[in-house]
C-alpha positions in Angstrom: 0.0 0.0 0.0 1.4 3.2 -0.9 1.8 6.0 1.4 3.3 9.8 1.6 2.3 11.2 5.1 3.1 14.7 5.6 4.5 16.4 8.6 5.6 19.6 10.2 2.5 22.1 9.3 1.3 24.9 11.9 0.5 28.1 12.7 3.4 30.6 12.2 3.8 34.3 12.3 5.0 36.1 9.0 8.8 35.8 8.9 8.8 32.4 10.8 10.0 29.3 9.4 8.6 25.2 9.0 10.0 22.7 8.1 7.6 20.3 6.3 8.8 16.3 5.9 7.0 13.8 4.1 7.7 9.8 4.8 7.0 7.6 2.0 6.4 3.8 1.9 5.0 1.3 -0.5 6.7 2.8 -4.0 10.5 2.6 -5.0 11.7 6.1 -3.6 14.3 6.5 -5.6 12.8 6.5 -8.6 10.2 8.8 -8.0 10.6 12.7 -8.6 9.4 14.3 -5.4 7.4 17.2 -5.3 5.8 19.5 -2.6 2.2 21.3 -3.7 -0.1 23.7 -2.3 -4.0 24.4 -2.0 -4.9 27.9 -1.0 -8.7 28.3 -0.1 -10.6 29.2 -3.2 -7.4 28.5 -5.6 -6.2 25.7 -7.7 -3.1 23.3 -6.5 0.0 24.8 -7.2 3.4 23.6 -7.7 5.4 25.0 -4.6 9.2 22.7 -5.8 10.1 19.8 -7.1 13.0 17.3 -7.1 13.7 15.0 -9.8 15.5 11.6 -9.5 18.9 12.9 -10.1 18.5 15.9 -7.9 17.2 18.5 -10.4 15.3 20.9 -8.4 12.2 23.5 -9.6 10.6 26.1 -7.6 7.8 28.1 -8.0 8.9 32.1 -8.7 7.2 33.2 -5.9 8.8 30.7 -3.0 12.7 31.2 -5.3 15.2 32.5 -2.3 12.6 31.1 0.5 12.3 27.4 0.2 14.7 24.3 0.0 13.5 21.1 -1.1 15.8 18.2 -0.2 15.4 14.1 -0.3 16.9 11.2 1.5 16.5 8.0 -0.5 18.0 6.3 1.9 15.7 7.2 4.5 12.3 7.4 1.7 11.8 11.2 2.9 11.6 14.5 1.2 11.7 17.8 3.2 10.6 21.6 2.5 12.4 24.2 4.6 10.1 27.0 4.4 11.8 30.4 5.7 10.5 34.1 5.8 6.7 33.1 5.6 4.2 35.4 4.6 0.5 34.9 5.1 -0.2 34.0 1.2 2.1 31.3 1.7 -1.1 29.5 3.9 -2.3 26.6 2.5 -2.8 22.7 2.7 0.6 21.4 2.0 0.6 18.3 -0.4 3.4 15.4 -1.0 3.3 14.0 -4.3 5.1 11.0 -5.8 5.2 10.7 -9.3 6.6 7.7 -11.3 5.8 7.6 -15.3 1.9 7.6 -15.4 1.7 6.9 -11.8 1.6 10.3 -9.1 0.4 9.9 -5.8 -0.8 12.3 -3.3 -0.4 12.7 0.7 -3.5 13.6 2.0 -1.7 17.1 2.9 -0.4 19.4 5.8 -2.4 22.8 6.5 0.1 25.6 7.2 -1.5 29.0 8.3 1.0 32.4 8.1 -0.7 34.9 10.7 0.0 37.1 13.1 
């Protein structure tokens, strides 16, 4: 049974950091890209990064300077350091896992950015 389970959300004032970590089991890690997305109430899921298999790495424009995505394949885990926060950075934080045809979702992380 496949599983990404997310970890690390919260409530955090602007400026603050998270560090969000998601634990996968069930799928061959390492050959899975690795991705972190985001819902924001009343938007569409966004790409916030993404990590490819041999380490390329994408972020979104507007989290470039902020975030660090980062995996372990040795430990099946992928991590988002999220520093300087601002309140539209709030959102339910999803893990994805994507293989080919196959991509996978955590059932996501809500992280709220007020003061």
């Amino acid at each position: 049974q496949v599983q990404l389970v997310e970890s690390g959300g919260g409530l955090v004032q602007p400026g603050g950091s998270l560090r969000l970590s998601c634990a996968a089991s069930g799928i061959i890690f390492s050959s899975n890209a690795m991705g972190w997305y985001r819902q924001a109430p009343g938007k569409q899921r966004e790409l916030v990064a993404a990590i490819t298999i041999g380490g390329r790495i994408n972020y979104a424009d507007s989290v470039k300077g902020r975030f660090t995505i980062s995996r372990d394949n040795a430990k099946n885990t992928v991590d988002l350091q999220m520093n300087s926060l601002q309140p539209e950075d709030t959102g339910v934080y999803y893990c994805n896992a994507k293989n080919g045809p196959l991509n996978r979702w955590g059932q996501g992380t809500q992280v709220t950015v007020s003061s």
